[in-house]
N, C-alpha and C positions, 0 to 999 in steps of 0.2 A: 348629074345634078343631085344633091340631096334630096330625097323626098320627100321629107319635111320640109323643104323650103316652096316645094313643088304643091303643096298643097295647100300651103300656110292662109293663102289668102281667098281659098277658093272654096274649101271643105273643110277646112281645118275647126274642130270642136272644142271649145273649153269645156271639161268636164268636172264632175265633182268626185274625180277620184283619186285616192291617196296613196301612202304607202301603210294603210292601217297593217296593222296584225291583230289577227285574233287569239283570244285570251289563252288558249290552248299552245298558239304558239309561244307567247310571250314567256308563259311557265316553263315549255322544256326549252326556250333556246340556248339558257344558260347552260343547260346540261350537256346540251350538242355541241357548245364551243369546249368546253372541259373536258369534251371525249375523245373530239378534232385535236385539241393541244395536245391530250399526251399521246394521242399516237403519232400524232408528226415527229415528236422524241424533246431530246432534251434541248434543244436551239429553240425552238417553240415557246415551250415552257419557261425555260428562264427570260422569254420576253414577257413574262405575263409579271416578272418581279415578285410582289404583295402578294397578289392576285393566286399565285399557289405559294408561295413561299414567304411567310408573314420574318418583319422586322422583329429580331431578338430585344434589339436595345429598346426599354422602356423611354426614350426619350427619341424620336428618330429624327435627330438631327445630324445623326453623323452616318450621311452618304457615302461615303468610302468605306467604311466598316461593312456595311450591309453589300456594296459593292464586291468586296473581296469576298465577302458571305456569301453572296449566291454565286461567284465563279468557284470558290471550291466546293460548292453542291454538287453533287455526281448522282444522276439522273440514267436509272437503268429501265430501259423502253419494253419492260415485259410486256405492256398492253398493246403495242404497235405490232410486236416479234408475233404476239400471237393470234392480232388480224391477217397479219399476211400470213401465216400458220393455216387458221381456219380456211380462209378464201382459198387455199390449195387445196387443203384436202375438199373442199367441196365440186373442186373443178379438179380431181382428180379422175374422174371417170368424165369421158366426154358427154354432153349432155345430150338427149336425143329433142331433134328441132325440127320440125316440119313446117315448112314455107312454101309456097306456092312464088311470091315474086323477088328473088334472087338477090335482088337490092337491100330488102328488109336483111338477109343473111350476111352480105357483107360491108353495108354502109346504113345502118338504120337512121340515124339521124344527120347524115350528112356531115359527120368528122372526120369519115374515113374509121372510125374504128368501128371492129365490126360488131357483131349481136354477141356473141361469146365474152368478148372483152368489156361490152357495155353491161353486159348482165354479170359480168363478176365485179364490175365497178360499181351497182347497185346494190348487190351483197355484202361490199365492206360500209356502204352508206347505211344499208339495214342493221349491220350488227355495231356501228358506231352511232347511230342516231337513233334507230329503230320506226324510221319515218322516210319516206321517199314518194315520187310517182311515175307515173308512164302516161303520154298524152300519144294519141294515136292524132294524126295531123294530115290533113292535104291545104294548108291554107300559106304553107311557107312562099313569099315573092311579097309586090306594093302593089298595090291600089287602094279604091276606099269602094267602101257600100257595094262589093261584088255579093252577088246571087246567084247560087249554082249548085250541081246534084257530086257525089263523088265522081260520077260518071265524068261531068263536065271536066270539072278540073282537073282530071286527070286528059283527056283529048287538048285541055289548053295547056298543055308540059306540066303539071305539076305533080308529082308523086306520091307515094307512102310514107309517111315517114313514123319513127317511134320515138319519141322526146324524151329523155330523162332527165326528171326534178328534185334535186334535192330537199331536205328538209326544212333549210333554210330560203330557198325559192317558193315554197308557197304557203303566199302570206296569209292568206284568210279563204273561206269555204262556207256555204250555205247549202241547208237541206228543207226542202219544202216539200210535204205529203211524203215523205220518206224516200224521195229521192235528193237527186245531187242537183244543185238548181242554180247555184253560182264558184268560180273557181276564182282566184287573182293569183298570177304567177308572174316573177318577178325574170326577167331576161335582162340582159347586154345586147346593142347593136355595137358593133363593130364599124368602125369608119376610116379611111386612111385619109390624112389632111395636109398637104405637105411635108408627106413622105412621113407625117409621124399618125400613130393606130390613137386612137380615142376611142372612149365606151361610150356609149350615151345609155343610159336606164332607160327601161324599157317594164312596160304593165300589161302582158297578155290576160285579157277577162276573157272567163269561160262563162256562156250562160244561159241557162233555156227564158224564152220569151214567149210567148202566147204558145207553147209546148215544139218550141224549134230551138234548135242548139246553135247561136249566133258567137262570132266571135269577134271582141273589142281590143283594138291593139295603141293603146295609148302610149306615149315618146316624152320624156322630160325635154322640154326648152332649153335649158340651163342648168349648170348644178345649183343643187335646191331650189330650183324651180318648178313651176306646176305640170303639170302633165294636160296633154292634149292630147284628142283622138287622130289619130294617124292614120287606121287603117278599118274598115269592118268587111266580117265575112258573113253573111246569111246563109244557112244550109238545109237541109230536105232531113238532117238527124232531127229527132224527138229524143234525144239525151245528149249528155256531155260526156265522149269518151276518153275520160280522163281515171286513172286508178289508183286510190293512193294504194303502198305497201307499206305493211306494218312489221313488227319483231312480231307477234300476236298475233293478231287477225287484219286485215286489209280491209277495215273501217275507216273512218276518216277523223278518226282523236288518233294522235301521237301516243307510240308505247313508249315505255322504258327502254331507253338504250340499252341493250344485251351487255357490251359493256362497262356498263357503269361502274359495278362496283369493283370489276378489276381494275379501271381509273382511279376509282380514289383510295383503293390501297398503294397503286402505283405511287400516287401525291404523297400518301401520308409516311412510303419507303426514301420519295427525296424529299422529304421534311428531316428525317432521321438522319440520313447522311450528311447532310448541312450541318447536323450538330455536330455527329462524329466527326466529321471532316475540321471542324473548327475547335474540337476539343484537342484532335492532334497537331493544329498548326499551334495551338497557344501553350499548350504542356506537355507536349511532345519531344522537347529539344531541354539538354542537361544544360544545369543553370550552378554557376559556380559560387558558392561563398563563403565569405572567409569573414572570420572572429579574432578577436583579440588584436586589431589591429589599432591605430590612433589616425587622425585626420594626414597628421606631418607623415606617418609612412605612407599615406596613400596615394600623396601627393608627389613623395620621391620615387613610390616605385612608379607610376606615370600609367603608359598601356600593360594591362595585364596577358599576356601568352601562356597558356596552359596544355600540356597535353605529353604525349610520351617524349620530346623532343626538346622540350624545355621543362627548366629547370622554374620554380617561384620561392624565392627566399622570404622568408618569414620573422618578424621579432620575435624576443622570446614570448611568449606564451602566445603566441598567433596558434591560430587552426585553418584548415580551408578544407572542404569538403563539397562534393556533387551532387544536387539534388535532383532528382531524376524523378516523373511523378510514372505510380504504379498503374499496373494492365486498369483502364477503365472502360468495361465492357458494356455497360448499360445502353449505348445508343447501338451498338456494335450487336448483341442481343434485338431488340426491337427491330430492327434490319432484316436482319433473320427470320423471326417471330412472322414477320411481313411478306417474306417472298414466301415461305411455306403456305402460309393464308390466298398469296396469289396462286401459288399452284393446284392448291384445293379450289378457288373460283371460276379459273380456264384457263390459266397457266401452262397444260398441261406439257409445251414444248422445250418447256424450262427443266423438267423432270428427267433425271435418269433411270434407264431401265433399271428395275430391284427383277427379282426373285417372285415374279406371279404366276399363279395358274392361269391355262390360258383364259376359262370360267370368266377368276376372278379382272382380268386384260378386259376382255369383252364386256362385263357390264359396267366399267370404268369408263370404258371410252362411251358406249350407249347414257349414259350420264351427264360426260364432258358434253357431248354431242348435241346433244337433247338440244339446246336454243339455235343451234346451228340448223339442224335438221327442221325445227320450224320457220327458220330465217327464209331455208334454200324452199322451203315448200310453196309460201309467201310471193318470194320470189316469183317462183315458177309461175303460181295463180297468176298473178299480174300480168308477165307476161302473154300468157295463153289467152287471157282477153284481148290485151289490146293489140296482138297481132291478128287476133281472129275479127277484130270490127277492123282493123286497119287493111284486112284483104275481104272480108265478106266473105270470110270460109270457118265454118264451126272444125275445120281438121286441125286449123293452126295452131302451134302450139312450141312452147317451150320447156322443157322438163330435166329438173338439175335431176341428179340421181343422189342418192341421200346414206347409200347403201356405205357407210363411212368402215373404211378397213372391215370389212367383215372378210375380205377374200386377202389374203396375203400371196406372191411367189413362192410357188412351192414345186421343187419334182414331183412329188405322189401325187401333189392334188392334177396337174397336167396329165400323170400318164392314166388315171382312173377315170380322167372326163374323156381321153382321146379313146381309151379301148370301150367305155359305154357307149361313147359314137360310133364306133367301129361294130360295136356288139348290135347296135340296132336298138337299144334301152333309150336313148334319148336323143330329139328331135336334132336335127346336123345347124339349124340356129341358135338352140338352146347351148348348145355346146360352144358354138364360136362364142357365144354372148357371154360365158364363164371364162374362157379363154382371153377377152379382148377383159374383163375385170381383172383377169390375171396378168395382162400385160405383153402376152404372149404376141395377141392379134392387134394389129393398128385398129382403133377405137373409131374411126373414121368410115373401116369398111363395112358396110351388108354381108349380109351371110351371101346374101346369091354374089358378090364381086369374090369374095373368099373360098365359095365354092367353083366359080369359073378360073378366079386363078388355080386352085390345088389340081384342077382337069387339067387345065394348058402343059402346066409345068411337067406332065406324064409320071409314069408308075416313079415309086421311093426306094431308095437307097437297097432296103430290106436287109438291114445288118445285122438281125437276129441271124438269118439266115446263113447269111457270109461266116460267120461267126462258128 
């Protein structure tokens, strides 16, 4: 049975709460949908029409003109190419994760996907919104007005879990004596109704009450309908372990999307192409005309065929010539002018290798990096709280590594760290942990697994020797 139905007549609460947003959201949302479109690419985008690609004709009455104007806009996703760019290189070194309950590592919120992959999905929501959170949870299942310690709820089957909330999922936020004193987060329930899924809107309130961290789980009725309390949980916390993440600091105001401004040059590259693209379908193609002629020839010679193959007879003093319009480069210029601007903002994937010192490589990339390396720090913070209230262990934690291309594949660098291990100069983890940056060692193992396999495996080749 639904549970809303199940409760409807017995506990069920009319409340007085909405789908407000607070002011802070309302200002950057627009910025987050602008950031979301163009990296989804060009299909996104050209749904949006106006909305990025404004009508040429001063009169816009003609829908098919504008029609054919935005299909031959050509929309090139450098902002997209180089989210999934970034989120690689940040999760190119494995990140070091310490858990205590096994479940938080491989199913944190119950999708099935695991803590690695939800925390790199969090990292593209940081650096496209520069806004997200993490709610630390044992309240997931139905009832109403439950009273309980984490202790309990977890003896009556319910778990750990770690939530992750977009920017857009949380709608509004209050702070009292400088804490966090209310949350409103916006969820979907899921329902199968005759073999067809339905969403029902869903309003999780987070909120301290007489200094206890209670939570309100309000269910829309109907679409556009009012919301009713559905579920509450009482608990023994004196906070709300909820965290927002920022591009900045992991405050609770919204940063600047990190990428922003490579978005709106991205927009203002297919603004350009739309013209160039429209300047070559309109004057692009040889246009034939002829002089000296009268009505009565033009009438006898009927369709005109021109070309190496045919022949066009002429009265006397007729002329006919090709006009063909010259290289116009100006929007073709601006294009350009635009991607170089994008490779200078964080484009950097877009770039081919020149002629650097290595010097000059390294503090390019420590540059590009720089919002990245705040993003993944961010990150991290976040998580290493709210996996450490969500097990009640100050060890837990999560920690992106930041350490962006500083170690490349190299022979020398390999045989110089293997003979100073050898030599006794540096510690046999220190080494495997340069090793595993280099690619050498799986990123997965301990020094003690990598030292008990090199034992197992007995004495090496020893080919200097052989040699």
């Amino acid at each position: 049975m639904n549970p809303l139905k199940r409760f409807w007549n017995k506990t069920m609460t009319q409340g007085g709460i909405t789908e407000y947003t607070h002011p802070e959201f309302d200002r950057y949302s627009p910025l987050w949908r602008k950031v979301r479109d163009v990296c989804a690419g060009e299909d996104r985008v050209k749904e949006g029409k106006t909305l990025y690609l404004p009508n040429p004709s001063e009169v816009n009455t003609d829908a098919s003109r504008y029609a054919r104007y935005l299909e031959r806009a050509v929309f090139f996703n450098a902002t997209g190419r180089t989210l999934q760019g970034l989120v690689g290189i940040a999760f190119g070194n494995w990140p070091e994760i310490k858990v205590t309950d096994k479940r938080l590592l491989s199913n944190p919120d119950g999708s099935g996907v695991g803590l690695i992959g939800q925390a790199q999905w969090m990292l593209a929501e940081i650096l496209q919104t520069g806004r997200g959170g993490l709610l630390a949870d044992w309240s997931r299942g139905d009832g109403i007005k439950r009273t309980r310690t984490i202790a309990q709820a977890e003896i009556a089957g319910f778990r750990r879990y770690v939530a992750p909330y977009t920017a857009e999922s949380i709608l509004t936020w209050e702070r009292s004596d400088g804490r966090l004193s209310r949350v409103v987060l916006k969820e979907h329930h899921e329902e199968h109704v005759g073999g067809e899924i339905q969403y029902r809107p869903r309003l999780r309130e987070l909120r301290l009450e007489g200094g206890r961290y209670r939570i309100n789980l309000w269910e829309q009725a109907a679409d556009g309908g009012q919301f009713y309390l559905f579920d509450t949980v009482e608990t023994t916390l004196d906070f709300i372990p909820f965290q927002f993440i920022g591009a900045v600091n992991n405050d609770a105001t919204p940063d600047t999307p990190p990428l922003l401004d490579l978005a709106n040059l991205n927009l203002a590259h297919y603004r350009d192409s739309a013209d160039y693209q429209e300047s070559v379908y309109l004057m692009g193609q040889p246009m034939l005309v002829i002089s000296g002629v009268t009505d009565e020839w033009a009438e006898k010679a009927g369709t005109i065929r021109f070309g190496a193959r045919s022949g066009l007879p002429l009265p006397q003093g007729g002329d006919a010539k090709v006009l063909q319009v010259t290289g116009n480069t100006l929007a073709k210029e601006a294009m350009g002018d635009k991607e170089r601007l994008m490779a200078l903002v964080g484009a950097r994937l877009l770039e081919t290798a020149g002629a650097k010192t290595a010097t000059q490589s390294a503090s390019e990339t420590r540059a590009a990096y720089s919002q990245l390396s705040l993003a993944c720090d961010n990150v991290s913070q976040a998580y290493t709280q709210v996996l450490q209230w969500a097990e009640g262990n100050t060890a837990s934690s999560l920690d992106i590594d930041t350490r962006f291309n500083d170690l490349t594949l190299d022979a020398n660098a390999i045989r110089e760290t293997v003979a100073a291990w050898q030599a006794g100069l540096v510690p046999q983890s220190d080494a495997v942990a340069v090793l595993q940056r280099l690619g050498v060692i799986d990123q997965g193992k301990t020094a003690e697994q990598v030292a008990g396999e090199v034992e197992a495996q007995g004495p090496g080749l020893n080919l200097d020797a052989a040699a």
